[in-house]
C-alpha positions as CSV (number, residue, x, y, z in Angstrom):
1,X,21.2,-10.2,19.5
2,X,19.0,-7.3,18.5
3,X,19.9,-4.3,20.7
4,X,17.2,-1.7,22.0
5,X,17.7,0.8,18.8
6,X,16.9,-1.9,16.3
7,X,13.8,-3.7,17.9
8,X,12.5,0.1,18.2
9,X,13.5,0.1,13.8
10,X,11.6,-3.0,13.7
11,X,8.6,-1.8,15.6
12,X,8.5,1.5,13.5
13,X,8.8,-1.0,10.5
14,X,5.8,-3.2,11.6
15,X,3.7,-0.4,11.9
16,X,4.3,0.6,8.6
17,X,3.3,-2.8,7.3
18,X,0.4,-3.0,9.4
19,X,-0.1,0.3,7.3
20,X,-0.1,-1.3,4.4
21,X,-2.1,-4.7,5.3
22,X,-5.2,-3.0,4.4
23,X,-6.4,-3.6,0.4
24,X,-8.2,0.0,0.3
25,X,-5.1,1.6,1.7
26,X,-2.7,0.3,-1.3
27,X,-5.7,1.5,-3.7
28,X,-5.5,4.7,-2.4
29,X,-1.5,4.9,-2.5
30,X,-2.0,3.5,-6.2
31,X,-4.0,6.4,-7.0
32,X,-1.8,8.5,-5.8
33,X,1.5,7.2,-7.2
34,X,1.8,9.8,-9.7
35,X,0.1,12.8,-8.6
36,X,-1.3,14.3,-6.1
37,X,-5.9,14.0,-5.4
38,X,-8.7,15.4,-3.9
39,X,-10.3,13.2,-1.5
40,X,-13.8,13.4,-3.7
41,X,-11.1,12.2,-6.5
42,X,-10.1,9.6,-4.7
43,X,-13.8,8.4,-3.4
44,X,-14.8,8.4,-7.3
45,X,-11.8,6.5,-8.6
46,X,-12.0,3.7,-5.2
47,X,-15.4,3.2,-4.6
48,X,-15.5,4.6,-0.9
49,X,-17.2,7.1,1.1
50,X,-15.4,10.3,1.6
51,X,-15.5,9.6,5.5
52,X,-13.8,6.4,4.6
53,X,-11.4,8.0,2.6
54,X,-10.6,10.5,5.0
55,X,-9.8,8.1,8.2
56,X,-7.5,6.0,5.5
57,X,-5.9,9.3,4.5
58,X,-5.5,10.4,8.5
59,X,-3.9,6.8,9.5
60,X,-1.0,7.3,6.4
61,X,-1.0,11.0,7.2
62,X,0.0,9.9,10.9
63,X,2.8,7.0,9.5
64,X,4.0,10.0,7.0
65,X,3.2,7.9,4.1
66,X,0.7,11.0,2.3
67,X,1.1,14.6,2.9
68,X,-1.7,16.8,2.4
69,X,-1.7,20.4,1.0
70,X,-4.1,23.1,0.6
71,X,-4.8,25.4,-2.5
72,X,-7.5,27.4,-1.6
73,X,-10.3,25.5,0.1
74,X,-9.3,22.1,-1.2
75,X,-6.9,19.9,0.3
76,X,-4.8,17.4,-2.4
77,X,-3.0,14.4,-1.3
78,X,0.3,12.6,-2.3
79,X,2.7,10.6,-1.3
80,X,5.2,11.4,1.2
81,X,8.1,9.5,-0.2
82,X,8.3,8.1,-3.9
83,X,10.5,5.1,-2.6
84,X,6.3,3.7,-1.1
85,X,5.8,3.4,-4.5
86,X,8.9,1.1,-4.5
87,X,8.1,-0.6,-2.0
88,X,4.7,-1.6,-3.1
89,X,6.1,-2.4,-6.5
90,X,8.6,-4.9,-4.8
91,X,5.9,-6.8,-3.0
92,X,3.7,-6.9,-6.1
93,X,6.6,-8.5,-7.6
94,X,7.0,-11.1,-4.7
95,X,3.7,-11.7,-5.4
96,X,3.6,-12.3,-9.1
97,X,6.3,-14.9,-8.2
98,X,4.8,-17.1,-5.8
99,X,1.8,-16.7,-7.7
100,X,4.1,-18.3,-11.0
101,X,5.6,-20.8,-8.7
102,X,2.3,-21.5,-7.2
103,X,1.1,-22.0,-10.8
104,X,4.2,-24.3,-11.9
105,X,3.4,-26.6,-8.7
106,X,-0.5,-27.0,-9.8
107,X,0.4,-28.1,-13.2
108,X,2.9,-30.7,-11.8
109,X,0.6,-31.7,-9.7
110,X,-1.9,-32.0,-12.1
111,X,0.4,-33.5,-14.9
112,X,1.4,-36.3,-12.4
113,X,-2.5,-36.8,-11.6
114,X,-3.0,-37.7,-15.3
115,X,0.1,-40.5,-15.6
């Protein structure tokens, strides 16, 4: 049975997820996995309008996955934790494995289709 401390872990861990459910999000954390941006460096290398940027920025700033610090008048971004990184790598590596197995079960299929 899950006690009151770990549905509260699990809740904390959803959030983060739901975090990460969101394409533009992981684009940004990709351009970020090695060193720390500007957000105009960040609209030129994703696409997006700085406000965009920004409210992606403010929702990981608020799940601690980016930290922010000023130099100056600019404000540079990076990641809060290098184990994200890890994290994303893993599920790009679930990915690429149901994408294989996906990929096996077509050419079966199609293999049989031809017999």
């Amino acid at each position: 049975m899950v006690t009151p401390a770990e549905r509260q872990v699990l809740r904390r861990q959803s959030e983060i997820c739901k975090t990460l459910a969101n394409p533009k999000r992981l684009e940004i954390l990709h351009e970020l996995r090695d060193c720390e941006k500007k957000v105009g460096e960040l609209c030129l290398a994703t696409g997006l309008r700085q406000a965009t940027v920004s409210q992606h920025l403010a929702i990981m700033r608020h799940r601690k996955m980016v930290t922010e610090r000023r130099a100056g008048n600019t404000v540079l971004y990076r990641i809060a934790d290098k184990r994200i990184n890890k994290a994303c790598d893993i599920m790009r590596e679930v990915l690429m494995r149901q994408a294989s197995e996906d990929s096996k079960f077509v050419q079966l299929v199609s293999a049989s289709g031809r017999s």
